[in-house]
Structures are given as structure tokens and as C-alpha cells.
N, C-alpha and C positions, 0 to 999 in steps of 0.2 A: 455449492448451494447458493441460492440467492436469495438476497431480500429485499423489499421495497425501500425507498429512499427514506419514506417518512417512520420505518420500523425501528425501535428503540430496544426491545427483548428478544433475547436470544431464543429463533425457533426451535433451539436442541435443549437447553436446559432452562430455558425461562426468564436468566437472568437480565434486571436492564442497565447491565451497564457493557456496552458497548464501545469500541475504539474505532471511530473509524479513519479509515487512511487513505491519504492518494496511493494509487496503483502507479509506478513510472516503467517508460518504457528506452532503456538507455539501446541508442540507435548503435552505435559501433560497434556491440556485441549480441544485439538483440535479447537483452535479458531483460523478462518482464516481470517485477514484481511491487509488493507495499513499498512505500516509503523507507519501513523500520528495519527491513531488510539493507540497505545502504550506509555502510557506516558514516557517522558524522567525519570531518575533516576539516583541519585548518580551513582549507581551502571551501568547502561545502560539502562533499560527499562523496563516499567508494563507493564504486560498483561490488557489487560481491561476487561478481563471475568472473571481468577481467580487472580487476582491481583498479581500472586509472580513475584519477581524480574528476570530478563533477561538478564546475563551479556553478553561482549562482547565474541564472538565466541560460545557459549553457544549452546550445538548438539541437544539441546529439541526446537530448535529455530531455522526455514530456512525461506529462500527467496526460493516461488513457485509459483513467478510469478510476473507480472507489472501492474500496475495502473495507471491511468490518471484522472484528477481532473480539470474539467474546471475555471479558476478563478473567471469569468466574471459570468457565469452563476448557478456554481456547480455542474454540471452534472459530475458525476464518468464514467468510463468506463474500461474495461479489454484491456490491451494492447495485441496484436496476436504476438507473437514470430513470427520471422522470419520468 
């Protein structure tokens, strides 16, 4: 599902309180997902598919996009660029 960048309530249960998150796209395993998916690390951050470490600025590692996470309910969604 998606929603608009400026939407604040959740289109499934209403709720406004919304999480949103970077989408990363870690290049050496090609696993794409939220931020919260990535464990924190000393170092910056696990991958959760191949587990290697993630540090900060790290070029095998972008942000390719937005996420939103209902809190009330769970519902995930894609956020629409601009």
C-alpha cells in the first residue's frame, strides 16, 4: 500500500501516529528493506539477510526510499515521493 508523503493517518485504521523510516538497499546481498529491520552494531548496522556489518557512510549501503509503519495497528506502507 501506499501513501502520500504529506499523509499523517493510517489509511487502514485511522490512526495518526505514523513511523516513518528509510527503506536501505544493502548492495552485496541485495536485501531491501526499513531501517528498523537492520540491527544496530557497534560498528552501525547488520544486515539481516547476510549478516555483515554496515558502517556509517558505507557505498554498499543507500537509502532507496521511505516507509511508514503504523503504530496503533502495524500496517507498513511505501511512502510516494513527492
Amino acid at each position: 500500500m501506499n501513501i502520500d508523503s504529506g499523509q499523517s493517518s493510517c489509511p487502514l485504521c485511522g490512526a495518526e501516529h505514523l513511523e516513518i523510516t528509510p527503506v536501505l538497499h544493502h548492495m552485496i546481498c541485495a536485501y531491501i528493506g526499513p531501517q528498523y529491520d537492520f540491527a544496530e552494531s557497534p560498528a552501525g548496522y547488520t544486515c539481516p539477510k547476510c549478516r555483515r556489518s554496515i558502517v556509517s557512510d558505507d557505498m554498499a549501503c543507500e537509502i532507496v526510499g521511505v516507509s511508514a509503519r503504523c503504530t496503533a495497528c502495524g500496517k507498513e506502507m511505501i511512502v510516494s515521493p513527492l
